[in-house]
C-alpha positions, 0 to 999 in steps of 0.5 A, a space after each residue: 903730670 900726664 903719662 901722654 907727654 911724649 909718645 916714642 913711636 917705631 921707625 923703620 931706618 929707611 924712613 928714619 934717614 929719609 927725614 934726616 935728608 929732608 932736615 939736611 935740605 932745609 926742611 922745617 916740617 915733616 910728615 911720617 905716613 902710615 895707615 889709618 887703622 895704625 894711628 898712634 899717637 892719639 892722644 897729642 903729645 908735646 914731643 915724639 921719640 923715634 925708636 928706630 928698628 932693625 939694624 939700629 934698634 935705638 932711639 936716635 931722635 926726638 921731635 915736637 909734635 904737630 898733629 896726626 891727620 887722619 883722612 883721604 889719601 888723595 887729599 892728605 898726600 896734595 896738602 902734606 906729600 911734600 912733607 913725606 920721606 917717600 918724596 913722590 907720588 908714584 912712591 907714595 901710590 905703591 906704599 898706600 896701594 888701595 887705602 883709602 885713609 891714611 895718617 899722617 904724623 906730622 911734626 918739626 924741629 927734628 933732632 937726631 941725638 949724640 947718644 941713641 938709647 939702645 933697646 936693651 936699656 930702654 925698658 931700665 930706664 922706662 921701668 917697662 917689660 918690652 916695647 910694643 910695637 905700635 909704639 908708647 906714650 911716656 911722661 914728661 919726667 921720662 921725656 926729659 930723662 931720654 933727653 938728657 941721656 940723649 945729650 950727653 
């Protein structure tokens, strides 16, 4: 069984909440932008995990990963800005400022769950010491459990 089954990646609750509003507006397919040289997922996973930070501090969500596309600003915001929780260019400018290559994590059938999973017992359940920040790929029987405790 892979160790790079899901990926539980951190998320800023503005960003968080931004595709839950897509979601909200009939949204299928989504887009988290960040910079290049912070990339992660690299491996492809099946599933992402939204581990939302400050004031959350849990994992509200889960969704299937597409792809992560890594390029050209310019061209990845034409062929996926409408994706993005930033929603226009002029915000999209301001965040990337002078990068020139991003990623974009896409993913769809998002699902916020009925019981986030707070920090503090996420390392009980993943048997880890802490969660860095650039996020962690999990197994498929770890998925599966933070699933299920999700859906309770």
């Amino acid at each position: 069984m892979s160790d790079k089954y899901a990926y539980v990646m951190m998320i800023h609750d503005k960003w968080w909440q931004g595709f839950l509003d897509l979601h909200l507006k009939g949204k299928k397919t989504f887009s988290y932008v960040q910079s290049a040289n912070r990339a992660p997922p690299k491996k492809n996973p099946s599933l992402l995990f939204f581990y939302v930070t400050n004031p959350v501090r849990a994992i509200e969500g889960y969704a299937e990963f597409i792809e992560n596309r890594i390029g050209d600003a310019e061209s990845l915001w034409k062929d996926f800005g409408d994706e993005s929780a930033l929603r226009t260019k002029m915000k999209y400018d301001a965040f990337t400022k002078d990068m020139k290559t991003v990623s974009f994590v896409r993913f769809k059938n998002i699902r916020k769950t009925t019981n986030p999973i707070s920090l503090r017992n996420i390392p009980l359940l993943l048997g880890i010491h802490g969660f860095p920040r650039r996020g962690r790929y999990i197994s498929k029987e770890e998925a599966e459990k933070l699933i299920s405790l999700m859906n309770e």
